[in-house]
N, CA, C and O atoms as a Tripos MOL2 file, in Angstrom:
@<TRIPOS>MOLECULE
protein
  300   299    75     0     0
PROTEIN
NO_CHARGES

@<TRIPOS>ATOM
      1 N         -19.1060   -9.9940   19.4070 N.3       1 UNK1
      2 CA        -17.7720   -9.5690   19.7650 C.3       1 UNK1
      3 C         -17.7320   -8.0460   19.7450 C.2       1 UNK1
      4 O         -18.4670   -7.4340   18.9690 O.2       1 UNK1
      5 N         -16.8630   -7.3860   20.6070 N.am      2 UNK2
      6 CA        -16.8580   -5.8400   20.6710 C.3       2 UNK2
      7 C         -15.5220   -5.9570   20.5840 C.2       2 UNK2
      8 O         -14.7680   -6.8790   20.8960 O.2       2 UNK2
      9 N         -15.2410   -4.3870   19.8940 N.am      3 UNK3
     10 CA        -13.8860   -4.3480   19.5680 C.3       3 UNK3
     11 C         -13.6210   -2.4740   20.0530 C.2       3 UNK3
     12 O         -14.2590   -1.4510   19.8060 O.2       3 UNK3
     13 N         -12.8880   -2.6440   20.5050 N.am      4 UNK4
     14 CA        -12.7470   -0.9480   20.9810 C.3       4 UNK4
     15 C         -11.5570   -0.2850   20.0760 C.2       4 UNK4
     16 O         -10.4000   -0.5980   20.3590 O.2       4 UNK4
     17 N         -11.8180    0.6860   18.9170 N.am      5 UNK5
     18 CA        -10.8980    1.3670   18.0650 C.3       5 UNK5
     19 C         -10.3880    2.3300   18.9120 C.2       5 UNK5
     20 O         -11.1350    2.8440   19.7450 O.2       5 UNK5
     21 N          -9.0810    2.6910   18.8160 N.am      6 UNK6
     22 CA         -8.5980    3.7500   19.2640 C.3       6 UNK6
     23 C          -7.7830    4.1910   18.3570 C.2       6 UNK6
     24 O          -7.5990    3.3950   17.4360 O.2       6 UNK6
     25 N          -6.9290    5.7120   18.2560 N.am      7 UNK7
     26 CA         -6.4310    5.8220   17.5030 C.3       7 UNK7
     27 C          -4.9230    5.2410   17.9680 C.2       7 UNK7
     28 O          -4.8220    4.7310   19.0840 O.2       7 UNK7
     29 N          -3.7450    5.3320   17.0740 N.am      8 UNK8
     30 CA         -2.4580    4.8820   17.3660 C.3       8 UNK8
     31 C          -1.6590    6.0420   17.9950 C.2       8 UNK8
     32 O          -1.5940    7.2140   17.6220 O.2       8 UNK8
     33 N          -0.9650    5.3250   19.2190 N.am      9 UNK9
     34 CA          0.1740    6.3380   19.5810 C.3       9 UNK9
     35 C           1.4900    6.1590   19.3250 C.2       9 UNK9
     36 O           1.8970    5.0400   19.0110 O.2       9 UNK9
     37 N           2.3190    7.2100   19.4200 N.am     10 UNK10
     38 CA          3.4220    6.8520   18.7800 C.3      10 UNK10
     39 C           4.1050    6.0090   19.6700 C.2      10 UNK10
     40 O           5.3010    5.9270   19.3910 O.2      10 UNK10
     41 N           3.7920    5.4280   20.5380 N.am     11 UNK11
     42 CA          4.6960    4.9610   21.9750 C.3      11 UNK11
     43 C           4.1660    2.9250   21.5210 C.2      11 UNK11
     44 O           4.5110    1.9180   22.1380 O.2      11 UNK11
     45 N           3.3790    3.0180   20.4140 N.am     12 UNK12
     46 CA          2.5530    1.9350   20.0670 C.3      12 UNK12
     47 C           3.5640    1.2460   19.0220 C.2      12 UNK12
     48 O           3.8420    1.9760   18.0710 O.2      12 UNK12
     49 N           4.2120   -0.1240   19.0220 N.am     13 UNK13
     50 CA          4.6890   -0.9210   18.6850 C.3      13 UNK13
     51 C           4.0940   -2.0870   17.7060 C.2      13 UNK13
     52 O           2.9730   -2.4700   18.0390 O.2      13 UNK13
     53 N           4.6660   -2.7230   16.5390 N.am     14 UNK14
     54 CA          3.8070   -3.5300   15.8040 C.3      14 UNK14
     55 C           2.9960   -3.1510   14.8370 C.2      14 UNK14
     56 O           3.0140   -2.1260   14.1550 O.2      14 UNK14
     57 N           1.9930   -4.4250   14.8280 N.am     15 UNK15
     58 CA          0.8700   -3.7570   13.4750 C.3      15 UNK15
     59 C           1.6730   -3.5540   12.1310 C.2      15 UNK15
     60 O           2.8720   -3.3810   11.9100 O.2      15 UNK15
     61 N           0.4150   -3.6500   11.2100 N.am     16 UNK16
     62 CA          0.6640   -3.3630    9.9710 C.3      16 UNK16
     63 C           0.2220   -2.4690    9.4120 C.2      16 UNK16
     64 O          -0.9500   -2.0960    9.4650 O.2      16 UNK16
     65 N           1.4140   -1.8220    8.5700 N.am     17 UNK17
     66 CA          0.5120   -0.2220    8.0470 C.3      17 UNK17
     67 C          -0.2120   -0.8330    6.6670 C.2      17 UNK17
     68 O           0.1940   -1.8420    6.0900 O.2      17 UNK17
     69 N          -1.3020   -0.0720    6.2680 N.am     18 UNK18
     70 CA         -1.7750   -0.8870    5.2130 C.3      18 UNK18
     71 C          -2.1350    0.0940    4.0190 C.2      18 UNK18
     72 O          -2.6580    1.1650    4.3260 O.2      18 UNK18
     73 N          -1.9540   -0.1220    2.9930 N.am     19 UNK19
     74 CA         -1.9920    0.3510    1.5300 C.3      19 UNK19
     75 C          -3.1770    0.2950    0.9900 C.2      19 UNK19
     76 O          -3.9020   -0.6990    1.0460 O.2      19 UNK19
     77 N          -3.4380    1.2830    0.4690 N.am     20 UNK20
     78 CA         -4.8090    1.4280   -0.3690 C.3      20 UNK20
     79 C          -4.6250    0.1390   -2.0250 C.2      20 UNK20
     80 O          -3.6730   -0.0240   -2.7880 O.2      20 UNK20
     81 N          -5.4560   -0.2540   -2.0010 N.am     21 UNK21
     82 CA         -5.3070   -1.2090   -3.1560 C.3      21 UNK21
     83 C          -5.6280   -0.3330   -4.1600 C.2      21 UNK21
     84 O          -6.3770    0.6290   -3.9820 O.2      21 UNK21
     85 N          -4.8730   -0.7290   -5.6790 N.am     22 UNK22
     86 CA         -5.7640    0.1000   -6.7540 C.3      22 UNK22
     87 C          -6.7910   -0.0480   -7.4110 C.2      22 UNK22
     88 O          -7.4100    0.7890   -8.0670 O.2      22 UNK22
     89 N          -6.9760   -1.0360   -7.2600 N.am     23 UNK23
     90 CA         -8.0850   -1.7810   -7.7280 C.3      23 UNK23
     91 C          -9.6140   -0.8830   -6.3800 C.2      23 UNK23
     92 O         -10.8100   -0.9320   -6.6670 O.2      23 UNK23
     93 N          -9.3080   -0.4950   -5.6360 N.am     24 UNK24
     94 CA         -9.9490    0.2950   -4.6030 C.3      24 UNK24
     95 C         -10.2240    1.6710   -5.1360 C.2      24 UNK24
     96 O         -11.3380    2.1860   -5.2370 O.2      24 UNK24
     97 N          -8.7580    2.3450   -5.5540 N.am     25 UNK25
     98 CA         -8.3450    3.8680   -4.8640 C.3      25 UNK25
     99 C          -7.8340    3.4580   -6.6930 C.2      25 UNK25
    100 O          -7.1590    2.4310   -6.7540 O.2      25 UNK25
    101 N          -8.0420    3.9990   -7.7650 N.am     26 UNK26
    102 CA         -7.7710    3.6200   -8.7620 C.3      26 UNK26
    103 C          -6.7310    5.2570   -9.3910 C.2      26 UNK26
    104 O          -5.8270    5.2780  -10.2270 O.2      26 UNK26
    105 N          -7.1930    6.1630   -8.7750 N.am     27 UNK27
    106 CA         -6.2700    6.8170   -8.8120 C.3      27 UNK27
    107 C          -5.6700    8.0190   -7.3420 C.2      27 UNK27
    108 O          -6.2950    8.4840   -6.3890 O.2      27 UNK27
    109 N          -4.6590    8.1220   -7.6460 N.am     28 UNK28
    110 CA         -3.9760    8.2850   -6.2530 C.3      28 UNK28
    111 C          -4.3970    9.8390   -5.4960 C.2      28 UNK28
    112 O          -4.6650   10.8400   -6.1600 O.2      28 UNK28
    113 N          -4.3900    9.8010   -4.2160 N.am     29 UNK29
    114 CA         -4.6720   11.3290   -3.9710 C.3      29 UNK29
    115 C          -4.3620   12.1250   -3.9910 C.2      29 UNK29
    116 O          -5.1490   13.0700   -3.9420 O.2      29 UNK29
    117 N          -2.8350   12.3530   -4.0860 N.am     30 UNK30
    118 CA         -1.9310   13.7580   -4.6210 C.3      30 UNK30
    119 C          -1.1660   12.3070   -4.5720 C.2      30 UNK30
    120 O          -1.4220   11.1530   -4.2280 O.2      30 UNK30
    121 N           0.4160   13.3920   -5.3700 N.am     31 UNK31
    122 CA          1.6750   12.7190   -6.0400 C.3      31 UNK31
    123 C           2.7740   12.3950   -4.8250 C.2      31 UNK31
    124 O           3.9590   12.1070   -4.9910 O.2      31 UNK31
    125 N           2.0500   12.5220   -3.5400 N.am     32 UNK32
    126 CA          3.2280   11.5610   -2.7560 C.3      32 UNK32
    127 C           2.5940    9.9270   -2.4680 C.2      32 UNK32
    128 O           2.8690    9.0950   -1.6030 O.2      32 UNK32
    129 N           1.7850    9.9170   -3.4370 N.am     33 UNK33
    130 CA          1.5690    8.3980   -3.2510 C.3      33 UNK33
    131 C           1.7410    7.8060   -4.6290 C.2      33 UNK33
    132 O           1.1490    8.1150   -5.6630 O.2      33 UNK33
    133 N           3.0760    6.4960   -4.3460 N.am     34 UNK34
    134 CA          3.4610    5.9390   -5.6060 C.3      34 UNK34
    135 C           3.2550    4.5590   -5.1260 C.2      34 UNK34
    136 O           3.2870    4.0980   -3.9850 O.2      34 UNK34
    137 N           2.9780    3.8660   -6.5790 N.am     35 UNK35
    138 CA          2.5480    2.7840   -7.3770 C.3      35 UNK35
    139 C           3.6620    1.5200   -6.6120 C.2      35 UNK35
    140 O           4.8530    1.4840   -6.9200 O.2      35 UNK35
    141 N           3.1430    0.6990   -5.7610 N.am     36 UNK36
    142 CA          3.9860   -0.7410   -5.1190 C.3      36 UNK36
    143 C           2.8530   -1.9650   -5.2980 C.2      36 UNK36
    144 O           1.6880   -1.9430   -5.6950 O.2      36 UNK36
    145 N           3.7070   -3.0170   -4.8370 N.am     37 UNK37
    146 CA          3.0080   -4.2130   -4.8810 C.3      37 UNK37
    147 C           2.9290   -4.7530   -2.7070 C.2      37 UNK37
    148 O           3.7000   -4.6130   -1.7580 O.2      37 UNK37
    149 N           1.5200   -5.3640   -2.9110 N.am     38 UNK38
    150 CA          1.9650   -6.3330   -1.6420 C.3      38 UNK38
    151 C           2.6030   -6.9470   -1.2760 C.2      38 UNK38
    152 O           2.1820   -8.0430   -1.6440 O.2      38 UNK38
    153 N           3.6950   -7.1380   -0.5800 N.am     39 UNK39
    154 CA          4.6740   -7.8230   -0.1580 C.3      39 UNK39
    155 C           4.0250   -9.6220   -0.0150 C.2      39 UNK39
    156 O           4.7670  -10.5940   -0.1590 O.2      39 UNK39
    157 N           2.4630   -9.7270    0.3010 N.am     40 UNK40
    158 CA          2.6170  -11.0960    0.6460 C.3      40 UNK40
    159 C           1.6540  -11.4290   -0.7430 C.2      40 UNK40
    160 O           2.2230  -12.1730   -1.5420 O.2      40 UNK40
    161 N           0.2970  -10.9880   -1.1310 N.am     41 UNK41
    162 CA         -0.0020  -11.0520   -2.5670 C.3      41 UNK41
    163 C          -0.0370  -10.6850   -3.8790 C.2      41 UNK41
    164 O          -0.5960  -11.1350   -4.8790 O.2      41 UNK41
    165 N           0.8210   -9.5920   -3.6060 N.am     42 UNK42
    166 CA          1.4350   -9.2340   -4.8910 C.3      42 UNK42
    167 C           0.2940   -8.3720   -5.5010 C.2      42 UNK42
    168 O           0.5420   -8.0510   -6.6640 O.2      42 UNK42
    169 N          -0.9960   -7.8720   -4.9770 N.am     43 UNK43
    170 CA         -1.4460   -6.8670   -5.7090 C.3      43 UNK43
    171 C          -0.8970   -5.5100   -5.2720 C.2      43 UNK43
    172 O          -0.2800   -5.1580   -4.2660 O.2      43 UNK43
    173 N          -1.3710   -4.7930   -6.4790 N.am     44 UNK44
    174 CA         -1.0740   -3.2400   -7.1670 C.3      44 UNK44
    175 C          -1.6760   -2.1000   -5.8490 C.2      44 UNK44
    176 O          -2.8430   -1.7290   -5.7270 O.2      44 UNK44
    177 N          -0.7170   -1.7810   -5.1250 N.am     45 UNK45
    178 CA         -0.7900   -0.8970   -4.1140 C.3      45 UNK45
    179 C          -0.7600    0.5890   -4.3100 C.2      45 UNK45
    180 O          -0.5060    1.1740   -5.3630 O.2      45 UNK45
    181 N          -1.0360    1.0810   -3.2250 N.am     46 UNK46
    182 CA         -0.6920    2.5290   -3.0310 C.3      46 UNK46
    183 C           0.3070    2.6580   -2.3710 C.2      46 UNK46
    184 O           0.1610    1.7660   -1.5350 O.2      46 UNK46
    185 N           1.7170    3.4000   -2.0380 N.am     47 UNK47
    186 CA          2.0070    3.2030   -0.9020 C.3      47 UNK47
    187 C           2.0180    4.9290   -0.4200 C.2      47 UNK47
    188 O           2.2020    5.8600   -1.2040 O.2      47 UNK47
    189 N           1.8700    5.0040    0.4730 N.am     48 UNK48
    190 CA          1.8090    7.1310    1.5100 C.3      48 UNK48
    191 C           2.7580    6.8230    2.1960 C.2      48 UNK48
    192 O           3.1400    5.6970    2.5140 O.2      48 UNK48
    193 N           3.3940    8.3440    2.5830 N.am     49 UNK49
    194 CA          3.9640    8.5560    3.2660 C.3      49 UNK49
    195 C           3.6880    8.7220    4.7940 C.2      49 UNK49
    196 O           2.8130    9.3680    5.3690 O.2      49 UNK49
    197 N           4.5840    8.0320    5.2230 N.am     50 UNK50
    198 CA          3.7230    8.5050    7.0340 C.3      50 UNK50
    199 C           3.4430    9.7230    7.3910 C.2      50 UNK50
    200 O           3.7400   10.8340    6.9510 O.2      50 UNK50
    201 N           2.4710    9.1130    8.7530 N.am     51 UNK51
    202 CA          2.2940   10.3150    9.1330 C.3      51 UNK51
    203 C           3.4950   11.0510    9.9070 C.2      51 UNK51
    204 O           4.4090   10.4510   10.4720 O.2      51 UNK51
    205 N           3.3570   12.3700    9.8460 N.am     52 UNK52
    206 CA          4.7030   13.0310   10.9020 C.3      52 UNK52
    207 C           4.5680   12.2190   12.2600 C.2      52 UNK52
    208 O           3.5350   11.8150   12.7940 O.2      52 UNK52
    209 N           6.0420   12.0710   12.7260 N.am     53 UNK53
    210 CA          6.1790   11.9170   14.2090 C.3      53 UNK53
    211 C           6.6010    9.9990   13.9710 C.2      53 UNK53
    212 O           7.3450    9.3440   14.7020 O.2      53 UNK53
    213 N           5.6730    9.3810   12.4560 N.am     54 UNK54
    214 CA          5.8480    8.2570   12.8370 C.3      54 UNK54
    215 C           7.2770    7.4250   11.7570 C.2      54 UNK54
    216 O           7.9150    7.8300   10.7850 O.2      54 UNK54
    217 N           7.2900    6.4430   12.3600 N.am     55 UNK55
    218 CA          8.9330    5.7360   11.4660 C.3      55 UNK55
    219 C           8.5010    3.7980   10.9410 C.2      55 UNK55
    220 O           7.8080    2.9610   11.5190 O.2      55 UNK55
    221 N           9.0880    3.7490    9.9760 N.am     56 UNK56
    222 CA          8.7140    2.2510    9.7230 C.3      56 UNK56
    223 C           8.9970    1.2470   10.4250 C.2      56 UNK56
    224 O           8.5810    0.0930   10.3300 O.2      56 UNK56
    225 N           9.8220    1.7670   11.2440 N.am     57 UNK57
    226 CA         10.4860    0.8270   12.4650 C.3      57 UNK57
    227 C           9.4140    0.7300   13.1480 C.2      57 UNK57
    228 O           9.2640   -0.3850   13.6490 O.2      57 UNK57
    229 N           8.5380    1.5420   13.3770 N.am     58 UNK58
    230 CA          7.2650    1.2010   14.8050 C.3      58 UNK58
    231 C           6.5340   -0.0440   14.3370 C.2      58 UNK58
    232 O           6.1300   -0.8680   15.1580 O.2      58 UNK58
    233 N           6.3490   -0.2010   12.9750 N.am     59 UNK59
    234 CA          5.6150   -1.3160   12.4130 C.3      59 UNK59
    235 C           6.1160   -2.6910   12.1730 C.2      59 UNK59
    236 O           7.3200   -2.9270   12.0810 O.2      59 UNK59
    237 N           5.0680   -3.7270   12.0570 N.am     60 UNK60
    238 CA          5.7480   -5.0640   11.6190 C.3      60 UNK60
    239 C           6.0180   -4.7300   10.1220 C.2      60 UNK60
    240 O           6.9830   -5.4030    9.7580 O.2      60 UNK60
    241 N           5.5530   -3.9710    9.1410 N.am     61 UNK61
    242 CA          5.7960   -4.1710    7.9640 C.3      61 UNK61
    243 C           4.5730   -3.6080    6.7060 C.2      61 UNK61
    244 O           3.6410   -3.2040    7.4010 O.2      61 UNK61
    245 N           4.3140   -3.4790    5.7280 N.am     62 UNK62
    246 CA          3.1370   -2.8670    4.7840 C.3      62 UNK62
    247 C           2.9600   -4.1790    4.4370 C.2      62 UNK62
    248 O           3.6700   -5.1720    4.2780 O.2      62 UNK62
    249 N           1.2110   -3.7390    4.3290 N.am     63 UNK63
    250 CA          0.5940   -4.7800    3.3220 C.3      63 UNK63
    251 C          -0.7800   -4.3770    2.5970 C.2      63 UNK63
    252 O          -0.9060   -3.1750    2.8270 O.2      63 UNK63
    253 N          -1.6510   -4.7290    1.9830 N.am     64 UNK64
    254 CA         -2.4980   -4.3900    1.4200 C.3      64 UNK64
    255 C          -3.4730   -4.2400    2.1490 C.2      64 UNK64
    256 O          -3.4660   -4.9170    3.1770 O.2      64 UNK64
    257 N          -4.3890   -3.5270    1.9640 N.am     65 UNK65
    258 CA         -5.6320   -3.5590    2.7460 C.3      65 UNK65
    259 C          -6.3710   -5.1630    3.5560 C.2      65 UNK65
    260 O          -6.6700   -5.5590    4.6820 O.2      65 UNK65
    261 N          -6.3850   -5.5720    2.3890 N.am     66 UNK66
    262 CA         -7.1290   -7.1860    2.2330 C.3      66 UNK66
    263 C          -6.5050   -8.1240    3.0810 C.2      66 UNK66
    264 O          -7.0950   -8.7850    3.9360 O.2      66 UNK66
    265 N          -4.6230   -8.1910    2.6860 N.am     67 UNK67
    266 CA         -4.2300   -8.6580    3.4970 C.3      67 UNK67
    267 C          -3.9140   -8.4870    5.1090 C.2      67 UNK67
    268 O          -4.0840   -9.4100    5.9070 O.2      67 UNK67
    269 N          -3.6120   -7.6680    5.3400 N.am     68 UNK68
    270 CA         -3.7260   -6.6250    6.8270 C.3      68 UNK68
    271 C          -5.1900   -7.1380    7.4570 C.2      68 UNK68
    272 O          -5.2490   -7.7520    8.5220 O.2      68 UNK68
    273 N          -6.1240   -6.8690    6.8120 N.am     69 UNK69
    274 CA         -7.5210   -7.6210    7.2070 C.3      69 UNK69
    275 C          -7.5800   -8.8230    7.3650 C.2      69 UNK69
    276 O          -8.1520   -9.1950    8.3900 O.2      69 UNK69
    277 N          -7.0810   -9.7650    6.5300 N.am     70 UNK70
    278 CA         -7.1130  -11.3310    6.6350 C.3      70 UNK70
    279 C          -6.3380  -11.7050    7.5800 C.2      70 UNK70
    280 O          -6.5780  -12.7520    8.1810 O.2      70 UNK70
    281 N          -5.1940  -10.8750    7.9120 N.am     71 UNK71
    282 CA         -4.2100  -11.1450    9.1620 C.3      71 UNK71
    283 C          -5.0060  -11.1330   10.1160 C.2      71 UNK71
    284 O          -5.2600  -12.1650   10.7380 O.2      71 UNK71
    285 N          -5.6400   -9.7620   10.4590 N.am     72 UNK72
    286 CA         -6.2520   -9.4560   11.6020 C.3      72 UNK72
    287 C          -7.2890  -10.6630   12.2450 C.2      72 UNK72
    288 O          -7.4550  -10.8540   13.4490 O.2      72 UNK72
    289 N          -7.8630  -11.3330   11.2730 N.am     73 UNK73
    290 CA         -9.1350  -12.1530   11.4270 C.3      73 UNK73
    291 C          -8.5310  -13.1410   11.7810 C.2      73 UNK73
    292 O          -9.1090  -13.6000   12.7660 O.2      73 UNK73
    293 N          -7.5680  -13.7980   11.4810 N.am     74 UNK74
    294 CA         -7.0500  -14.7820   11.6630 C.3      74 UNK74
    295 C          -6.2960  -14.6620   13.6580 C.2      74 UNK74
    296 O          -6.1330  -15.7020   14.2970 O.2      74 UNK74
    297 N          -6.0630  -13.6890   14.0890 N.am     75 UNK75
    298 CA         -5.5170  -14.0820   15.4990 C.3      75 UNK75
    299 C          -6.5530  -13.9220   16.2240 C.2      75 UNK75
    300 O          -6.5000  -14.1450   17.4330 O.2      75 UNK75
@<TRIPOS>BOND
     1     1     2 1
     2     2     3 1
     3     3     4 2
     4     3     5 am
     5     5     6 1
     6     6     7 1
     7     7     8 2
     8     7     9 am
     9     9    10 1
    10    10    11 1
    11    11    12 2
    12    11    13 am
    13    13    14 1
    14    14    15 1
    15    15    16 2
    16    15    17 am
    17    17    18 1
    18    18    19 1
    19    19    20 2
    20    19    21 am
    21    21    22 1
    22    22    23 1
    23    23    24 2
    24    23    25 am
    25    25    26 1
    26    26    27 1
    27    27    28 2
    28    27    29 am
    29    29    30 1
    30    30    31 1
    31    31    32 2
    32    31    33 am
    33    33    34 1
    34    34    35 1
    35    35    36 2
    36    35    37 am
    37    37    38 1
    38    38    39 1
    39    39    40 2
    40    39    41 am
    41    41    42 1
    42    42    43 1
    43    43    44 2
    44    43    45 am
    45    45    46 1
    46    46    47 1
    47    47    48 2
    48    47    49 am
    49    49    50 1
    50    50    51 1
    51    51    52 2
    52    51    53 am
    53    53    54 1
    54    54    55 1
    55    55    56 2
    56    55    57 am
    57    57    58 1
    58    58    59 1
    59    59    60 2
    60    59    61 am
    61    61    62 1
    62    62    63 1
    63    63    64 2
    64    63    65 am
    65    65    66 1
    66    66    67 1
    67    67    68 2
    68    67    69 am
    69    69    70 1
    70    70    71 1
    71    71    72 2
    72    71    73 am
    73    73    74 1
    74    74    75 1
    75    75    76 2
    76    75    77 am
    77    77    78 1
    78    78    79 1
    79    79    80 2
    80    79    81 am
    81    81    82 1
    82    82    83 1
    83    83    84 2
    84    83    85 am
    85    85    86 1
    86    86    87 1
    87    87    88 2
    88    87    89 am
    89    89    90 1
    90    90    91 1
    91    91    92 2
    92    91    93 am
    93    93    94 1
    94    94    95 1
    95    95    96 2
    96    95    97 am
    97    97    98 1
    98    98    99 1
    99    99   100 2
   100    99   101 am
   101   101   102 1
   102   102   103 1
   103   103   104 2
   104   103   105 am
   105   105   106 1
   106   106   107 1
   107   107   108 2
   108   107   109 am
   109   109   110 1
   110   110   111 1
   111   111   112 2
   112   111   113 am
   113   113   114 1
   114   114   115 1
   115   115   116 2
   116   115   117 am
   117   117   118 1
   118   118   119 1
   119   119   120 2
   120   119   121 am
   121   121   122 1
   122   122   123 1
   123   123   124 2
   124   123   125 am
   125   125   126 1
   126   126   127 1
   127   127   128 2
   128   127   129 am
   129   129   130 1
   130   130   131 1
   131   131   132 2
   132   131   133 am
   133   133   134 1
   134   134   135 1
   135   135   136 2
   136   135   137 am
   137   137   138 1
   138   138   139 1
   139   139   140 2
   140   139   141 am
   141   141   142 1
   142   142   143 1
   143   143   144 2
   144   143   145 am
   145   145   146 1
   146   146   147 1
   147   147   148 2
   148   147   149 am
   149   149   150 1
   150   150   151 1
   151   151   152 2
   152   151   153 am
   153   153   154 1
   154   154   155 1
   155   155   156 2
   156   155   157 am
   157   157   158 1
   158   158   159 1
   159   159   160 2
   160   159   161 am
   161   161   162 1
   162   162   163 1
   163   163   164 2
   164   163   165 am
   165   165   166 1
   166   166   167 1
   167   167   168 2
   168   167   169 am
   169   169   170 1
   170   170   171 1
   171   171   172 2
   172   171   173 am
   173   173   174 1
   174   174   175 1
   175   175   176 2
   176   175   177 am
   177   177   178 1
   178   178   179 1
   179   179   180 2
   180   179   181 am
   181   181   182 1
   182   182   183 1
   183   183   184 2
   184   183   185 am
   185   185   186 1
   186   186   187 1
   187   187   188 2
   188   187   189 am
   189   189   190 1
   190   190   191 1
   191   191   192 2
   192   191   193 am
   193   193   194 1
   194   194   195 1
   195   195   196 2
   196   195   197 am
   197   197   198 1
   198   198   199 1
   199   199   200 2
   200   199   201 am
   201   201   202 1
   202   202   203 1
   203   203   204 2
   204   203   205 am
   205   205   206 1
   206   206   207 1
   207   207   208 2
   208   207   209 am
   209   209   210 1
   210   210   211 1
   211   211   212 2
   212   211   213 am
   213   213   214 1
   214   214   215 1
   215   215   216 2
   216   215   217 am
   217   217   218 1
   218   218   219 1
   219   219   220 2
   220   219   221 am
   221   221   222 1
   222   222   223 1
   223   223   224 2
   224   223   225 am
   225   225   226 1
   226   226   227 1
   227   227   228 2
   228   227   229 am
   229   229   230 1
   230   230   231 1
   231   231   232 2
   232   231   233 am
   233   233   234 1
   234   234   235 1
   235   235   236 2
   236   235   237 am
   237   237   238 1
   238   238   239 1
   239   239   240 2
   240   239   241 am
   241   241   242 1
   242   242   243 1
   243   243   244 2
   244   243   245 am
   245   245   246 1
   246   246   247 1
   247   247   248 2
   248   247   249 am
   249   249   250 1
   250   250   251 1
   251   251   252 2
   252   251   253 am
   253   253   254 1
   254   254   255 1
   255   255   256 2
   256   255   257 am
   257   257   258 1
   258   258   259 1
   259   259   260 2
   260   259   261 am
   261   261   262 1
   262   262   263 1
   263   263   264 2
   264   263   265 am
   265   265   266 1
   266   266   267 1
   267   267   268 2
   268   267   269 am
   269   269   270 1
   270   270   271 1
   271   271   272 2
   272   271   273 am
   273   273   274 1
   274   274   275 1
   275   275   276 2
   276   275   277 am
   277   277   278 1
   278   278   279 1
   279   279   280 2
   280   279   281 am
   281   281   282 1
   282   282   283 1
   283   283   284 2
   284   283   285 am
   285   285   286 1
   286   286   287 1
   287   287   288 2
   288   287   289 am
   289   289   290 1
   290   290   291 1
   291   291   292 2
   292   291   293 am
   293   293   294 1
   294   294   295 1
   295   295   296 2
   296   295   297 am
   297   297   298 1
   298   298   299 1
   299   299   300 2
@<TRIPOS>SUBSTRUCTURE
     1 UNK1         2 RESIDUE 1 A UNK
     2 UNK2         6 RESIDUE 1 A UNK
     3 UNK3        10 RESIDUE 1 A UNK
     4 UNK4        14 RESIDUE 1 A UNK
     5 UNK5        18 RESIDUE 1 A UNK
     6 UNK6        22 RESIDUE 1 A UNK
     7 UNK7        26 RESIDUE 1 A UNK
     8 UNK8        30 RESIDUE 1 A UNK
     9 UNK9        34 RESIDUE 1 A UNK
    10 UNK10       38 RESIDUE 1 A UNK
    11 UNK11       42 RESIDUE 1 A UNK
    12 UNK12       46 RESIDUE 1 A UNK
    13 UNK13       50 RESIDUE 1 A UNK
    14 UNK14       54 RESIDUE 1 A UNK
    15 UNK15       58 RESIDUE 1 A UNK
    16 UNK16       62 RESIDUE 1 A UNK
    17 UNK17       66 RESIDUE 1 A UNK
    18 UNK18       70 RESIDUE 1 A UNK
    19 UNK19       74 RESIDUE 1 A UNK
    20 UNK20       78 RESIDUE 1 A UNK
    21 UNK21       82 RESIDUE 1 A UNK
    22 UNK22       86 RESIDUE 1 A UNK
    23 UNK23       90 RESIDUE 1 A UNK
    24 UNK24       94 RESIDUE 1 A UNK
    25 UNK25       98 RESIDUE 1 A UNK
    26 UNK26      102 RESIDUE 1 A UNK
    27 UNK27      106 RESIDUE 1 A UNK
    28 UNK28      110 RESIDUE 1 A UNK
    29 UNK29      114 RESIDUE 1 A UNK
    30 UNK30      118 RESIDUE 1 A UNK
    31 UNK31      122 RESIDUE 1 A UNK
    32 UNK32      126 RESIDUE 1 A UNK
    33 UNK33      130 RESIDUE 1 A UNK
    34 UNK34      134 RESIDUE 1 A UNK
    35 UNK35      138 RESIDUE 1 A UNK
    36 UNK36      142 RESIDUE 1 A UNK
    37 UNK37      146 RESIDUE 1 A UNK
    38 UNK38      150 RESIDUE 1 A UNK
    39 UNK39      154 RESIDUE 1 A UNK
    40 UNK40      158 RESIDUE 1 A UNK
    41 UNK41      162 RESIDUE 1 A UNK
    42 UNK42      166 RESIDUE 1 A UNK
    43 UNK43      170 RESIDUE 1 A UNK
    44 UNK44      174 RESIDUE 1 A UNK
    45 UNK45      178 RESIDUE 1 A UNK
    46 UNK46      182 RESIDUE 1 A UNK
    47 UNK47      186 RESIDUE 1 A UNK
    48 UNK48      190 RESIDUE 1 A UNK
    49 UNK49      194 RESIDUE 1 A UNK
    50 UNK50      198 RESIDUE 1 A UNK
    51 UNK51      202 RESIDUE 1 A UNK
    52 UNK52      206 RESIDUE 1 A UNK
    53 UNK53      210 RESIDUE 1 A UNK
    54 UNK54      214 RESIDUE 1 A UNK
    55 UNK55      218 RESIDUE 1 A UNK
    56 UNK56      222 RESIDUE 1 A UNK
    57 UNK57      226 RESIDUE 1 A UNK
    58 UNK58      230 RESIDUE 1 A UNK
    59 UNK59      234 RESIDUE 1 A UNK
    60 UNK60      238 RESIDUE 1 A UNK
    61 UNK61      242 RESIDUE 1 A UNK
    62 UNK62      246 RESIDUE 1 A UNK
    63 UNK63      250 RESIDUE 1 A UNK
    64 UNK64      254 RESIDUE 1 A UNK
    65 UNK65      258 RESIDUE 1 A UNK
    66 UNK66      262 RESIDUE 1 A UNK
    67 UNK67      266 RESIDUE 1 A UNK
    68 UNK68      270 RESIDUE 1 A UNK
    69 UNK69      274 RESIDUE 1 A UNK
    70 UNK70      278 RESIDUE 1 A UNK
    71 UNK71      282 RESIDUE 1 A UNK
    72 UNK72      286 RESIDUE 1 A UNK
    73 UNK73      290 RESIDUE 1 A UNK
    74 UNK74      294 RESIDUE 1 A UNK
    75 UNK75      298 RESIDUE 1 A UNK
């Protein structure tokens, strides 16, 4: 299977933004990233701030790394 990465534009709809797990990223990279849970498994997140230009509305929603991945595999 080939998969072609591109980066995201802002004109780009959907998707899930995804959170560094802590169990990953055990401590955070500067202090605009605070301490959440996954919305669908409940592990110990990171959550960042977007990037400029972008809004939470463009997205379906946050989730963890793992989960965001398990989504992906699954369609």
């Amino acid at each position: 299977m080939y998969v072609k990465i591109k980066p995201r534009r802002k004109t780009d709809k959907g998707g899930y933004l995804m959170m560094p797990m802590k169990k990953n990223v055990p401590i955070p990279q500067n202090e605009t990233w605070t301490e959440t849970v996954c919305p669908k498994c409940g592990c110990e997140c990171w959550n960042r701030p977007l990037p400029e230009g972008y809004e939470e509305e463009m997205f379906s929603g946050k989730l963890c790394t793992a989960c965001a991945i398990n989504l992906s595999v699954q369609h």
